[in-house]
C-alpha positions in Angstrom: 65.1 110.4 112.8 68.4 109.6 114.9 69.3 113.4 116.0 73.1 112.0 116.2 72.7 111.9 112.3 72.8 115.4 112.7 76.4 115.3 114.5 77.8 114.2 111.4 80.6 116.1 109.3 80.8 115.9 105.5 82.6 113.1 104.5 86.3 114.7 103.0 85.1 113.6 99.7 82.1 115.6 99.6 84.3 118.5 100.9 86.9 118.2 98.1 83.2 118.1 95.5 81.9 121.4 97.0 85.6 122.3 96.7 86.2 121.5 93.0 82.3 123.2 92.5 82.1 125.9 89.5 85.6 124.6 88.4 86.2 123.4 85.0 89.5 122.0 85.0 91.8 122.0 82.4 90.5 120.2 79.2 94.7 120.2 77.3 94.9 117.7 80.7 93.5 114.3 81.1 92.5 113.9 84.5 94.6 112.0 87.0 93.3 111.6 90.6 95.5 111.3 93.6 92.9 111.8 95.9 90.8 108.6 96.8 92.5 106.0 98.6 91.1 103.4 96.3 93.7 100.5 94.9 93.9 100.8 91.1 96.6 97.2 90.8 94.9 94.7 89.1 92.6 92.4 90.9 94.4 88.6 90.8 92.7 86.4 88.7 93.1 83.4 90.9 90.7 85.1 93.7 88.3 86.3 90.4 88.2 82.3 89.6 87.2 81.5 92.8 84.7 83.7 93.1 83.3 82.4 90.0 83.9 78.6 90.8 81.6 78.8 94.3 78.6 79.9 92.9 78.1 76.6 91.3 78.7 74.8 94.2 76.2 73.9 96.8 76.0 74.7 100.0 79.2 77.5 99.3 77.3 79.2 96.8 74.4 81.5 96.9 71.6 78.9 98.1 72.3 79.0 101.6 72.0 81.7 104.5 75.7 82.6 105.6 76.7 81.7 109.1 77.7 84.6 111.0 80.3 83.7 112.3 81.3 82.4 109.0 83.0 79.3 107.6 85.3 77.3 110.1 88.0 76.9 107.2 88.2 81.0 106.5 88.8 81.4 110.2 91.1 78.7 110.1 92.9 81.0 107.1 93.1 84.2 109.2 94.5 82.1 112.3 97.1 80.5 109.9 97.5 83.8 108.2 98.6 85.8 111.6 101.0 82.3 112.5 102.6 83.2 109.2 102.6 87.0 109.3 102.8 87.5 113.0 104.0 84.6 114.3 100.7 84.5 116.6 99.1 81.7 118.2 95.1 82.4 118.1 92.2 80.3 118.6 90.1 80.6 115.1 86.8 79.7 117.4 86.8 82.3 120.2 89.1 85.0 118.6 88.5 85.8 115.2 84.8 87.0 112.8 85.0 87.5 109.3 83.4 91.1 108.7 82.7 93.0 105.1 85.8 94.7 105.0 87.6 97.2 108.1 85.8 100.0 107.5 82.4 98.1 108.2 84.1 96.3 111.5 85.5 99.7 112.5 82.0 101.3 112.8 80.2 98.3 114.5 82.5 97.3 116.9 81.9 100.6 118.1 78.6 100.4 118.7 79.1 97.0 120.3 81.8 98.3 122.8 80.1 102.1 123.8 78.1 101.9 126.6 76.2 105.6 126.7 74.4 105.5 129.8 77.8 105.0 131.2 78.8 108.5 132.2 81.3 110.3 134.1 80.2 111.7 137.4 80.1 115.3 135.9 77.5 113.5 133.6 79.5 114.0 130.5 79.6 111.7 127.9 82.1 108.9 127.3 84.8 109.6 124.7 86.3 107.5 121.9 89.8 108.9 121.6 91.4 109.4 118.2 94.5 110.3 116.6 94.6 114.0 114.6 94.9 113.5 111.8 92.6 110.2 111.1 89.9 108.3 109.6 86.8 109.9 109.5 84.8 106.4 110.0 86.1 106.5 113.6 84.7 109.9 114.7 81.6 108.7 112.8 81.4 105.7 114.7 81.9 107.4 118.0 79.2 109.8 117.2 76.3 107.4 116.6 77.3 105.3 119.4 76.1 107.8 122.0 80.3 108.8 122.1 82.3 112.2 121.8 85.3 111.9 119.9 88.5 113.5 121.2 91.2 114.2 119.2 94.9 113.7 120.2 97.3 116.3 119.6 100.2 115.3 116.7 104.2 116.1 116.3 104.7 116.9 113.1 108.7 116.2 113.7 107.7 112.7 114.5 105.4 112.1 111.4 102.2 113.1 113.0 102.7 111.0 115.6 100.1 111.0 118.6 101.5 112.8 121.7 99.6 110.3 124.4 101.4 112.0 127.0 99.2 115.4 126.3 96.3 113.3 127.0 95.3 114.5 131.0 94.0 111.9 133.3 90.4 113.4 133.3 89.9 112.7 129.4 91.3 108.8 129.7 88.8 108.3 132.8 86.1 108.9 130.2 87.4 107.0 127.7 85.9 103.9 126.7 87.1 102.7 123.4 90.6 104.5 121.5 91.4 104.1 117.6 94.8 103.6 116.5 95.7 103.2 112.6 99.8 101.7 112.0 100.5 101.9 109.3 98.6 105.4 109.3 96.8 107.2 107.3 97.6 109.7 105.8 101.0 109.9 107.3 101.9 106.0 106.8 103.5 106.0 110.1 104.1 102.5 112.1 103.8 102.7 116.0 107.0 101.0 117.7 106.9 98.7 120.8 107.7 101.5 123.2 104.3 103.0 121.6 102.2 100.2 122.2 103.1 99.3 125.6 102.7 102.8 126.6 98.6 102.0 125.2 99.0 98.8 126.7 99.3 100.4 130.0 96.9 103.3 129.8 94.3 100.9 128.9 94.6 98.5 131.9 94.8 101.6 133.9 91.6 103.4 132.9 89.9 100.1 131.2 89.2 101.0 127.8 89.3 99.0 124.2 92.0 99.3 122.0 90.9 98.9 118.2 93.9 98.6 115.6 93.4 99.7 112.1 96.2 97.7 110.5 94.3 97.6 106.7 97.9 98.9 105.3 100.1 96.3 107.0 101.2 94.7 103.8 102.5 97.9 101.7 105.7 98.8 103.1 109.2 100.2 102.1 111.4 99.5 105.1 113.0 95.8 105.0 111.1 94.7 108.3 106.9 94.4 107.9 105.2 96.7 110.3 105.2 95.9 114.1 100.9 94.4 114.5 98.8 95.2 117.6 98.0 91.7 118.5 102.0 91.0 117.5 103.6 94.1 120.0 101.1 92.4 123.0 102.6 88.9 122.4 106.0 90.5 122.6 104.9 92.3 125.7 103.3 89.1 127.4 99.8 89.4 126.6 98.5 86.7 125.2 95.1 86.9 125.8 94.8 90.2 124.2 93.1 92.0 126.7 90.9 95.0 125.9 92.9 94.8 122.0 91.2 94.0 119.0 92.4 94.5 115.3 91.3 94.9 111.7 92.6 94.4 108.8 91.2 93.3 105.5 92.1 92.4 101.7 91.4 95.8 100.0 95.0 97.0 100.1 96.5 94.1 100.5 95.1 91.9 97.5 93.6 94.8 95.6 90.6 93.8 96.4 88.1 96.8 97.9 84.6 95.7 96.0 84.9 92.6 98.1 84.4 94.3 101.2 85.9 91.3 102.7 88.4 91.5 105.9 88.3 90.1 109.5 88.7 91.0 113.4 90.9 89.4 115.9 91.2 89.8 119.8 90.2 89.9 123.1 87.6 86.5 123.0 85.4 88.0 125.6 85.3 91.0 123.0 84.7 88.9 120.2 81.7 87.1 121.7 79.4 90.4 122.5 80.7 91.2 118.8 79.5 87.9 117.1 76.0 88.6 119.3 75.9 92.3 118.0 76.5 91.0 114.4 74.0 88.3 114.4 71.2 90.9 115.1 73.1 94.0 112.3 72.8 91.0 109.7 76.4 91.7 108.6 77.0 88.0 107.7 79.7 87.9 104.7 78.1 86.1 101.2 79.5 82.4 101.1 81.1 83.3 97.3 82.9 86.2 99.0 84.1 83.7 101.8 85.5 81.1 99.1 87.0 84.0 97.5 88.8 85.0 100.6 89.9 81.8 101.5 92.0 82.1 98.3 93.0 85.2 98.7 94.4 84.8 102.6 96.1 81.4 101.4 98.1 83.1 98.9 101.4 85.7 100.0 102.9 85.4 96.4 100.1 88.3 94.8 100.6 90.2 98.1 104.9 90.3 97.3 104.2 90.8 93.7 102.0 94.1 94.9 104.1 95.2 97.4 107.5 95.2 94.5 104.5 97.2 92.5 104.2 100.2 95.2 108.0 99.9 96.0 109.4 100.4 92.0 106.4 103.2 92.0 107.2 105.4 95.2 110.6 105.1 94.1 110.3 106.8 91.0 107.4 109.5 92.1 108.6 110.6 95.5 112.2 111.9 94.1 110.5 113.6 91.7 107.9 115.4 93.9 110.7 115.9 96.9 112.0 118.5 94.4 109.0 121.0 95.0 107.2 120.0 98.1 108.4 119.3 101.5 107.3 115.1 101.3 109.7 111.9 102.2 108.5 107.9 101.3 106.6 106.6 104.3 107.3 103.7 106.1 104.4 102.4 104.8 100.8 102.6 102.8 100.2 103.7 99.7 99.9 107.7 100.3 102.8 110.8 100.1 101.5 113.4 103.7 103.4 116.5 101.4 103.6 120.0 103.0 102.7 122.9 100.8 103.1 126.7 100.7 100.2 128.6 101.9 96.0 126.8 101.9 96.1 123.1 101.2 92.5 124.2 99.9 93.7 127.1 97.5 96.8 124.4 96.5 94.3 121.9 95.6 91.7 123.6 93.5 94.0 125.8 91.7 95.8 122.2 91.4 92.8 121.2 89.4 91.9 123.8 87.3 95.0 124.4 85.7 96.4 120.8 85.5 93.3 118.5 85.9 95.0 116.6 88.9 93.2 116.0 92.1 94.8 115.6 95.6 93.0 115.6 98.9 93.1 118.5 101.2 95.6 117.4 104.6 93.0 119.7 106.5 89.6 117.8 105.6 91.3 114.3 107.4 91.7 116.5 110.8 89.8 118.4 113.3 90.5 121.9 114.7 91.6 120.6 118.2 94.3 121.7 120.6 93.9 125.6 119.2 94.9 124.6 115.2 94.1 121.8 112.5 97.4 119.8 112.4 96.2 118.6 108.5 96.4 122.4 107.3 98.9 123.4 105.1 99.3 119.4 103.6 98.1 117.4 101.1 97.5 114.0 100.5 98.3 112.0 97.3 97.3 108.5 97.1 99.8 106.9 94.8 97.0 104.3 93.2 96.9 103.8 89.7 100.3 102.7 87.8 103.3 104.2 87.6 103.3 106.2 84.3 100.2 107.9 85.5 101.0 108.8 88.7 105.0 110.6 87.2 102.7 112.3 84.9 100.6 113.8 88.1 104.2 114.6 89.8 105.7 116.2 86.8 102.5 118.3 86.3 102.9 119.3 90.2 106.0 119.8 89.7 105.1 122.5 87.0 102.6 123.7 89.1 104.4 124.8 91.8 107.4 126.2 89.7 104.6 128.4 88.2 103.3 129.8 91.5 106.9 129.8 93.1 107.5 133.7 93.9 
């Protein structure tokens, strides 16, 4: 077998099983769970239809091979999509691949941009740097691409922002690829300009790929959308996207996740050792799927209606939490980052045996780095299903804590 399988932590969801193991939680409570990121909105019909609608046709339905590189008129959607959104100029041909949703594109690009044998002169390993917290697909992806993840110290006082500026010289050398997430998660964070260009420079500088995680970009609560990667190097004068590449797809944004249906945009020379990687993985998205996210990316009105859906919702829990836990509304996404007294672990299982309420640990989406784990002491709440449900988590919280409070 691969020995890098070996490399591999437990995902935080197995954590939080082993966690919750020999619990029963409280049966006078129905269970309410605020700890998978999963959108619980309903899915829009139209998209549904459509879905339904290409199977019958021919050659968009199922009796054809997909084309890589998929269909020229869903490219032509995500080109027209960032015009809209972004205000981007990009060439649906060279710049843009369809992929099965970010999570899938986040790993494989990976593996398309490490080189391993490409070493440092101390004949240490390339690095993929990451921000602390984060996604645990990108130290994943790292991992089994021959990489070693390194972690970038955080500022709590600045929402978990990345300090880049701890970062020495000797780590960037050795860095070949670097994940960024704006919105993040879990924080919900959005990087400015002065952010970006600072990447912007570090990476012509040492050389390495910039991947942007942007699957969040359409929940937000501020008036102005969230600054985009490809959109802060326009702004900067790069228009050919050099060494930048980002992802987003339709889970969040159209309540969509069982489509596994996003795409990639960027740097063409990029993009064309990804479309040759892809053709060999066999990642090509289903035709139905295609058709179905053609709708989807040609529609903004579901996207508003969703975002008013997280706005009237956030409103109404995060007051109601702020009253016990140290937590503010985000600029963006669909998670609260909440500080709590004492273990985030203790916090969460005692959280769900007494009121049948399940949160995420803030310390299984970080990594002990820089002499402490900057997610300890926090949870996360993903604020998913509808409204009633998630004030009936708060208020049981809120009980919760008022019950442990000294």
């Amino acid at each position: 077998m691969n020995p890098l399988l070996s490399l591999l932590q437990p995902y935080p969801f197995e954590r939080l099983r082993q966690l919750f193991a020999g619990v029963t939680a409280n049966p006078a409570y129905a269970p309410i769970s605020l700890g998978l990121g999963e959108p619980k909105h309903a899915t829009p019909a139209f998209i549904q239809q459509a879905m339904v609608e290409s199977i019958h046709r021919t050659p968009s339905g199922l009796a054809s091979y997909p084309a890589t590189a998929g269909e020229p008129a869903l490219r032509e959607a995500f080109a027209q999509w960032l015009h809209t959104r972004y205000g981007l100029q990009v060439n649906p041909l060279t710049q843009m691949l369809p992929v099965n949703g970010s999570r899938e594109a986040l790993f494989s690009l990976t593996q398309t941009v490490i080189n391993p044998a490409k070493t440092s002169a101390s004949c240490q390993k390339p690095l993929v740097v990451c921000p602390n917290p984060f996604y645990q697909i990108y130290e994943g992806a790292a991992l089994l691409a021959g990489a070693e993840p390194y972690y970038v110290a955080s500022d709590p006082a600045r929402n978990f922002a990345p300090d880049w500026d701890s970062v020495p010289d000797s780590v960037w050398a050795r860095t070949q690829q670097l994940f960024v997430c704006s919105p993040g998660n879990p924080t919900g964070a959005v990087m400015p300009l002065s952010e970006w260009q600072k990447l912007f420079s570090l990476s012509d500088r040492f050389g390495f790929v910039i991947a942007s995680d942007e699957c969040y970009s359409e929940i937000y609560f501020r008036d102005e959308p969230p600054l985009g990667g490809m959109e802060a190097a326009v702004k900067l004068g790069r228009t050919d996207f050099k060494n930048l590449i980002s992802l987003t797809s339709l889970s969040k944004r159209s309540n969509l996740p069982g489509m596994r249906s996003g795409f990639v945009a960027g740097d063409a020379a990029i993009m064309a050792q990804y479309l040759l990687y892809r053709t060999y993985h066999g990642c090509a998205m289903s035709p139905v799927v295609q058709v179905a996210s053609l709708a989807a990316w040609r529609d903004e009105a579901h996207v508003i209606e969703n975002r008013a859906l997280y706005k009237t919702k956030f409103a109404q829990v995060t007051p109601v939490l702020a009253e016990v836990l140290d937590v503010a509304l985000p600029d963006a996404g669909f998670y609260l980052w909440a500080k709590v007294k004492g273990s985030d672990t203790d916090f969460a299982r005692t959280l769900y045996a007494l009121y049948n309420v399940t949160v995420l640990p803030g310390s299984y989406l970080a990594r002990e780095a820089q002499g402490h784990n900057p997610g300890a002491g926090r949870i996360r709440m993903a604020l998913v299903a509808d409204t009633a449900e998630c004030l009936e988590a708060a208020r049981r919280i809120v009980q919760f804590v008022g019950a442990r409070a000294p």
